[in-house]
KEKE-461080 format. One record per residue (C-alpha): residue in three letters; x, y, z. Coordinates in steps of 0.05 Angstrom, whole numbers, padded with zeros to 5 digits, always signed. Example, Ala and Ser with C-alpha at 12.3 -4.5 7.8 and 13.67 -1.06 7.14 Angstrom:
BEGIN
ALA+00246-00090+00156 SER+00273-00021+00143 
***
This chain:
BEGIN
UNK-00022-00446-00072 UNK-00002-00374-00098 UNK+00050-00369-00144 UNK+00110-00322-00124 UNK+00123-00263-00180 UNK+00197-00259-00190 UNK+00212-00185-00159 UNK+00185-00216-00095 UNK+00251-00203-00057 UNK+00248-00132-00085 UNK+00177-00128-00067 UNK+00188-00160+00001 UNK+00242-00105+00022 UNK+00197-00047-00007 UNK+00137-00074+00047 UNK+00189-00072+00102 UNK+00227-00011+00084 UNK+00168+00032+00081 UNK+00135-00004+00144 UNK+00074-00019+00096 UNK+00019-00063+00148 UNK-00031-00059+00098 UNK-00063-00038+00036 UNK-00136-00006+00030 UNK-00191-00011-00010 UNK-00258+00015-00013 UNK-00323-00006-00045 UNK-00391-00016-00033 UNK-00412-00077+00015 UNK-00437-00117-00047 UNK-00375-00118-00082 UNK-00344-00133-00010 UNK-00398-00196-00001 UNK-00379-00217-00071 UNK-00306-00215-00061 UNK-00305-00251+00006 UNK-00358-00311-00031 UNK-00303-00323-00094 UNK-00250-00310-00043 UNK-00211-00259-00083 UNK-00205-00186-00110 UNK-00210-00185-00186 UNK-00190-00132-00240 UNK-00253-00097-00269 UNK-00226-00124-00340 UNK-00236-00195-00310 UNK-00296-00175-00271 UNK-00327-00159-00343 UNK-00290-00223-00380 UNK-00322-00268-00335 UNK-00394-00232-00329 UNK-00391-00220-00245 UNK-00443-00169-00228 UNK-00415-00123-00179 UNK-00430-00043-00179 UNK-00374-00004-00212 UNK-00360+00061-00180 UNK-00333+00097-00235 UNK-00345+00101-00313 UNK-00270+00113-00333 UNK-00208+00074-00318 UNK-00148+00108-00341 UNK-00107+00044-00341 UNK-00148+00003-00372 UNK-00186-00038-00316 UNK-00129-00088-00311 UNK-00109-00066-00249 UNK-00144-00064-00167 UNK-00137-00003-00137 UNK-00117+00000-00066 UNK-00080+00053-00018 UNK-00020+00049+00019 UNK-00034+00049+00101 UNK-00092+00100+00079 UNK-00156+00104+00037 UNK-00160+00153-00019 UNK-00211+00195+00020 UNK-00221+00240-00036 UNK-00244+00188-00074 UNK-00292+00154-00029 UNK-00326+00219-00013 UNK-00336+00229-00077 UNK-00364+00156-00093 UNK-00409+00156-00029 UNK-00436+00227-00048 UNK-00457+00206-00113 UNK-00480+00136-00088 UNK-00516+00150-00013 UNK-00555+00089-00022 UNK-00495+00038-00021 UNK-00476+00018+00035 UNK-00394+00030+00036 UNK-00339-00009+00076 UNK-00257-00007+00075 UNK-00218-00075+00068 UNK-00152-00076+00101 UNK-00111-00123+00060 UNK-00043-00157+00077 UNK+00010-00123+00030 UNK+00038-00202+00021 UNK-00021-00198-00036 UNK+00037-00161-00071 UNK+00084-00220-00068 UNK+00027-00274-00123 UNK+00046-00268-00189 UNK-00009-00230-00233 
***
């Protein structure tokens, strides 16, 4: 059972107030495969605490790696053009995630 973060209420309103469906994110179908077998999305700092192998996209992380990145009702197509481009090989897919994600604490 996921815990509730205490600005849930706050959070809740935000979803509905800005008609937020869903949250993106992009990666390659690896990661996606790995992330559907351990049944969650993980930071890239906990992705490298814990030793997963998945294919990092890019070398530099301004915040850290402690946060997932994921798009409001649209990828970052900017990004993922840029990703794919340098990648061709990967194969690339888009999760649509439930913004309720926003509600576990952590």
């Amino acid at each position: 059972m996921a815990l509730i973060s205490l600005d849930s209420e706050a959070i809740r309103r935000e979803i509905a107030d800005r008609g937020i469906t869903y949250l993106c994110h992009f990666t390659t179908l690896r990661n996606a495969a790995s992330m559907i077998r351990m049944g969650s999305l993980l930071s890239r700092r906990t992705l490298v605490d814990q030793a997963i192998p998945v294919d990092f996209q890019d070398d530099s992380r301004f915040e850290g790696g402690q946060y997932i990145n994921l798009s409001i009702q649209t990828p970052n197509h900017y990004l993922w053009r840029n990703f794919a481009r340098k990648a061709p090989q990967k194969t690339w897919c888009l999760l649509r995630i439930n913004p309720e994600v926003c509600l576990r604490e952590g």
